[in-house]
N, C-alpha and C positions, 0 to 999 in steps of 0.2 A: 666187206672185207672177206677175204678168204677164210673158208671154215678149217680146212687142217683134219676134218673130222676123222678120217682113215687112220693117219697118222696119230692120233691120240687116241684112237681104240687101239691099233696096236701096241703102243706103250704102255696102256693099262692092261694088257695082255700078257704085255711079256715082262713084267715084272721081278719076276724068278731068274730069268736069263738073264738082265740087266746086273741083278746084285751078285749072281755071280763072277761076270765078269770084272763088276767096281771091286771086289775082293781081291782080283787077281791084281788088278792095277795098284793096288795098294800092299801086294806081297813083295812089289820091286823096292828095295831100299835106295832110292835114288834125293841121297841127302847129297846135296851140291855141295857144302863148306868140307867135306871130309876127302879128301884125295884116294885114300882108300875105294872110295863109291863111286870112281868114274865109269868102271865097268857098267854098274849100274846104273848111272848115265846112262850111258849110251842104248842098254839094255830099254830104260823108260822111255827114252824119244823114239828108239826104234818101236814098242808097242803103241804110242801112240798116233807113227806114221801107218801102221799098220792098218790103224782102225780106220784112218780117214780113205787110205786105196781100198778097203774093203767098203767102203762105204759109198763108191763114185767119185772121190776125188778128183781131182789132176793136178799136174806137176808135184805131187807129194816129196816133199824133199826133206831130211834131215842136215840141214844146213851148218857147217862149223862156226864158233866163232874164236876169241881168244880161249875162251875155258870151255863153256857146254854149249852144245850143239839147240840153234832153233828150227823149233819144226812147223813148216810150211804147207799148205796146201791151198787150194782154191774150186772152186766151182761156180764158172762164168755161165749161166746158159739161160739169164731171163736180159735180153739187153733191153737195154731202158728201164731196168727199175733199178733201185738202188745194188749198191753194196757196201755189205756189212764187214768189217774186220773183225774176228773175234780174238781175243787175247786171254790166255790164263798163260799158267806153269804148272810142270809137271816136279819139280822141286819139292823138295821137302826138308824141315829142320831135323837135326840131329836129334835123337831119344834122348839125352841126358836128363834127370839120374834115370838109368835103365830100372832101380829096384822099384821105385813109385809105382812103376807101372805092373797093372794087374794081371795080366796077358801080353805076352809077346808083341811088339811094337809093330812088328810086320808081319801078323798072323792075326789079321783081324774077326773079330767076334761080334757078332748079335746078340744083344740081351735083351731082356722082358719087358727094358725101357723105352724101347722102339729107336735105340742107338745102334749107330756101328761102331767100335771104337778101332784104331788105328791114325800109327802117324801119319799122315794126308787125308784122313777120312774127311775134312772138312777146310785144310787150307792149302792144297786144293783141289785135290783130284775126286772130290766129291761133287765139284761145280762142273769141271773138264769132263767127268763121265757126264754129268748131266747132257751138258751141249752136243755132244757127240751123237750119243743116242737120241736128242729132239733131232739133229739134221739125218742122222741114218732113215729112222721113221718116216722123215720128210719125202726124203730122196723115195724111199722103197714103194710111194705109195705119190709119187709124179706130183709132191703136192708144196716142192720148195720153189716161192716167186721173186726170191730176189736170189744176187751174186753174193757168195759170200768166199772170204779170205781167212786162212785161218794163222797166229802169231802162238806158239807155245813157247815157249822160254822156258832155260832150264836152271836161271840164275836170281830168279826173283828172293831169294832166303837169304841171298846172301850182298844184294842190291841191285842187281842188275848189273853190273859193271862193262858185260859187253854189249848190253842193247841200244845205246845210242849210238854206236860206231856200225851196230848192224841195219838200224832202222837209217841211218844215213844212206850208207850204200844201198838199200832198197827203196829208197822212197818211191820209185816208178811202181815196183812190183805190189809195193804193200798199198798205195792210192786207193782210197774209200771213201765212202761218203760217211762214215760213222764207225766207233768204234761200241762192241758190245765185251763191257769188261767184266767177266763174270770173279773176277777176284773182288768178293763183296759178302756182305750180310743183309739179316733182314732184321727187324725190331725184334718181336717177339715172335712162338711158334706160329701164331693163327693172326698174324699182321704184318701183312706184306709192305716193307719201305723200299724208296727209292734213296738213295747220296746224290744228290745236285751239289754237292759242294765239301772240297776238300781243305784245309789249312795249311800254309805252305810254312817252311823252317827257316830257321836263322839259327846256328848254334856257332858258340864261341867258345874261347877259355881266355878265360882273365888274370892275366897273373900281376902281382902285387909286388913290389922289391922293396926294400928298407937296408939294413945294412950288408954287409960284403960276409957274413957266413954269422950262425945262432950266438947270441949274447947272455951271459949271467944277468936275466932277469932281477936281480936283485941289485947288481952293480950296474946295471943300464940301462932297467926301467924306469920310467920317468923321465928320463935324459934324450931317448930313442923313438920317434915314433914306431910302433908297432904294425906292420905290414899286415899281420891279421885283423886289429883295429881297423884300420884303415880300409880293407876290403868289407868288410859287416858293414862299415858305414856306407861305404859309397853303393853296395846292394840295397840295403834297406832302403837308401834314399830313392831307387829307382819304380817304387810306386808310391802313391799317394795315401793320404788316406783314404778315399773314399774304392782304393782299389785300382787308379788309375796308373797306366805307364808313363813314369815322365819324361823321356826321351822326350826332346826337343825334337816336333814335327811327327812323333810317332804316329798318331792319329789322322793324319791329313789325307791320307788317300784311303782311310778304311770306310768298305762301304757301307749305306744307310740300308739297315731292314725298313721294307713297309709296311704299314698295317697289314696289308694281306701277305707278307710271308709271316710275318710276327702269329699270325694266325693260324697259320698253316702249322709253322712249329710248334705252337700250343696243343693243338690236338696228338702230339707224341706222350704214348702211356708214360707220365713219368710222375714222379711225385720227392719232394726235397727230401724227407725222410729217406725215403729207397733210395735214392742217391746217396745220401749223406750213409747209408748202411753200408753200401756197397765202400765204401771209403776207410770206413774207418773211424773216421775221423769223431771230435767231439763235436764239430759245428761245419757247415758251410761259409764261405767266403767268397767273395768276388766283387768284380767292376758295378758297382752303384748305377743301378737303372735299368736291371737287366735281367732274365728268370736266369737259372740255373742252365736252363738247356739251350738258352741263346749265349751265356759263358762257354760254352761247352764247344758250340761248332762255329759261332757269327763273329765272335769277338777276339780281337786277336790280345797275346797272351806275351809275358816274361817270368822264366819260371827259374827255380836255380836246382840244377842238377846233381851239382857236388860242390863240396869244398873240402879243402887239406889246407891244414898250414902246421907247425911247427911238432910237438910230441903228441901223439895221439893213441900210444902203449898205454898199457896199465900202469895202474900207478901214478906217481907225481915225480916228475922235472920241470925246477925253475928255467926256465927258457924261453926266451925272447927271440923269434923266430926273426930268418930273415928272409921270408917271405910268404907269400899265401896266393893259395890259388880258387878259384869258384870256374865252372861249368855252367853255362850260362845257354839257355835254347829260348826261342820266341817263335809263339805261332803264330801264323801271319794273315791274314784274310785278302780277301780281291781290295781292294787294289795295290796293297801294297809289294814292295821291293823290295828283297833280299842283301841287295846289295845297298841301296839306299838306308836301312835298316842297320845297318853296319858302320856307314855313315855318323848316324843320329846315334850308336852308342858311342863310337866315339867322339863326339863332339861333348855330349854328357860327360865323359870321361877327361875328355881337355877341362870343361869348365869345373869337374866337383874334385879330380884329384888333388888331395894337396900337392904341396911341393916336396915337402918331407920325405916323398918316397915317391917311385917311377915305375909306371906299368908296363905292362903290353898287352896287345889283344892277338889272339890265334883265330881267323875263321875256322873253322872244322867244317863246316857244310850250312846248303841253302837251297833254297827251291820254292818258288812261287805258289801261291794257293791256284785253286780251281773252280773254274763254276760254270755249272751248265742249263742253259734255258730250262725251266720247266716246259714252255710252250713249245717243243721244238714235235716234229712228226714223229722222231722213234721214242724221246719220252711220253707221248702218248700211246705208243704203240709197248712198249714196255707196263704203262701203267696202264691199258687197259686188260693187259696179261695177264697180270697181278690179279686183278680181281673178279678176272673171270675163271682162276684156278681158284683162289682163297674164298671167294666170295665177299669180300671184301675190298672195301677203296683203299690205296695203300695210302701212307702216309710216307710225307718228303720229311729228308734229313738231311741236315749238317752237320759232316764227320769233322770232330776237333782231330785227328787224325791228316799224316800225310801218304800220300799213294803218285812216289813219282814217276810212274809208268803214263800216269791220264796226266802230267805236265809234258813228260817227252812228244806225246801223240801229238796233245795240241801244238808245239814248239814245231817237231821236225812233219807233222804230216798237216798240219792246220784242219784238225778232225777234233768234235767233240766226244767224250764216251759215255757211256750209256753204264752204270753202275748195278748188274742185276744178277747177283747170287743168291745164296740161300745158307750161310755160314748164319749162327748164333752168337754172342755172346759169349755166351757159357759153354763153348765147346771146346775150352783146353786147348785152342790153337798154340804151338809152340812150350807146351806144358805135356808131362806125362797124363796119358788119356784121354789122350783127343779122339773126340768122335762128330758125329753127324745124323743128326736128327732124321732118319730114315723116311715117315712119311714128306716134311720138305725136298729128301734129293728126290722122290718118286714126285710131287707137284712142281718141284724145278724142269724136271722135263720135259711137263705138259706147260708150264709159262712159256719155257722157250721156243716151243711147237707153236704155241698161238703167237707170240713175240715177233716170229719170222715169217708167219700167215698175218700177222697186222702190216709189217714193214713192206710186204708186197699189193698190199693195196691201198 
């Protein structure tokens, strides 16, 4: 394979230059959901077209769409080898509550922790510098062997909402043999993981009807069925004892772990206690037959989000409500369907509601899980990256989490993505104090130097 070796001297060289600039990138307050912040919009995508024309680009473009602008670029000059699409956002969530935070949200600092803290320090513009500076490095030193594409979006905080109408009408331009998504994490500090596998959504809202407006609980209790009764039960009823979903058919196209991934998942540092700590909780629970951490990413889920139903002030009123509502989400595994899944609640719902009272169901949203080879050339080229920065073999995971950017790709480009950032856990993404583990963004840089010197041979 290609060594890269110039190229990862220089980045171990210019370390100082680097965090300078990630500072500056992270002084733009370029929060998407705030109308206020388009200025700085445009300001963050213009810096980050900047970087890739100074860097050898072509066709560098800051492209419109309904709301913020994606930023494009590409570098075609190895034919016959692959090409990589790479994908982050230059977005960032709002600081709310502004007082939590211990320094300015956009005046990021280093501390003695080996942190940077700042809003994007790590979801994402600590990955986005990352990549930037492996291809700069690359380029400066004749030593990048494949084609690479680059997608920034400036809408990810707030769903994406115009990048399937964008990646439609590009699909010629954006065409690659793989996607590298660096909007991702890793286990711990000094354990590099891969995500081979996403969980896809089904959320609803379920709402319960009984009588035509609230009843004197005392003159029509007993008389009435109780629409709040009536939804506890028909929840409750929806798993089993042993933990299981009773939706009719739910199960039938969930896929089988095998031994050897069963295996693979086990070697993830995890232990039920530390689980159970990070919770809260007084005990763990779940699907009968199964560890903790194959609940977590393999198995798919119905969980209840919310409920409301009648007075829920202080105090006490007799009131018999005339209606109740639950919030209803399922996560979903390969093979299952979204829409099929919807199906199978309401069929549940034909057979266990009574007649006494009359529901409805609201989709609210859906999205397929994901899963990607481990045997493929660039997850080997990613994992051998991994452990020739860390020193270490990384370990595969399945994220009970959803990320429907790697559904869009496979749907409208039929591309797999490759899951390789370097976020934490613990780093206050979307929470006052978000930072980024400093030594990971300086060996995120060298993975992805080797990363793109493995994908070329």
């Amino acid at each position: 394979m290609p060594s890269a070796e110039k190229a990862l001297a220089f980045a171990q060289q210019n370390q100082a230059q680097y965090l300078a600039e990630y500072q500056d990138f992270l002084r733009i307050p370029s929060v998407s959901t705030l109308s206020e912040h388009k200025p700085d919009m445009e300001k963050c995508a213009a810096w980050v077209a900047g970087q890739l024309t100074g860097m050898g680009f072509k066709n560098v473009a800051v492209m419109p769409t309904a709301k913020h602008p994606v930023v494009y670029g590409e570098w075609l000059n190895a034919p016959g080898k692959p090409t990589v699409l790479v994908y982050g956002h230059y977005d960032v969530q709002p600081v709310d509550p502004l007082n939590e935070w211990t320094a300015g949200p956009f005046e990021p600092v280093v501390r003695e922790d080996n942190y940077i803290y700042a809003r994007g320090a790590s979801d994402m513009k600590g990955q986005v510098h990352a990549f930037l500076k492996a291809l700069e490095a690359l380029l400066k030193h004749d030593e990048l062997g494949v084609n690479v594409k680059m997608m920034i979006e400036g809408e990810e905080e707030i769903g994406s909402p115009s990048l399937r109408a964008f990646m439609e009408a590009n699909k010629e331009l954006l065409k690659c043999d793989v996607v590298l998504n660096a909007d991702s994490g890793i286990i711990e500090k000094n354990l590099p993981s891969i995500i081979y596998g996403l969980r896809g959504l089904a959320y609803f809202e379920l709402w319960v009807h009984g009588p035509d407006h609230d009843l004197h609980s005392g003159t029509f209790g007993g008389t009435v069925l109780n629409p709040a009764q009536a939804l506890c039960e028909l929840v409750a009823g929806m798993h089993d004892a042993d933990g299981r979903v009773t939706l009719p058919g739910y199960y039938d196209k969930v896929r089988t772990l095998s031994d050897e991934e069963r295996a693979e998942l086990a070697r993830l540092p995890h232990t039920d206690e530390g689980w159970r700590a990070m919770t809260g909780a007084p005990a763990l629970y779940g699907e009968k037959g199964y560890t903790t951490i194959e609940r977590a990413g393999a198995r798919p889920t119905l969980e209840i989000n919310g409920l409301y139903s009648g007075f829920i002030g202080e105090g006490s009123k007799t009131v018999l409500p005339a209606k109740a509502m639950a919030k209803i989400s399922m996560r979903l595994v390969p093979y299952q369907d979204d829409v099929e899944v919807e199906q199978q609640l309401r069929a549940y719902l034909e057979a266990k509601a009574p007649k006494t009272v009359r529901w409805e169901l609201k989709n609210l949203a859906g999205g397929p899980a994901a899963i990607i080879p481990r045997d493929t050339a660039a997850v080997k080229a990613a994992a051998s990256a991994l452990e020739a920065t860390f020193g270490v073999k990384p370990v595969f995971e399945l994220a009970g989490g959803s990320v429907p950017v790697v559904v869009l790709l496979k749907q409208i480009l039929n591309v797999d993505s490759i899951m390789l950032g370097f976020g934490l856990r613990d780093d206050n993404i979307h929470s006052p104090n978000e930072k980024q583990y400093l030594p990971n963004y300086y060996r995120g840089i060298e993975t992805y130097i080797r990363f793109f010197a493995n994908m070329a041979g």
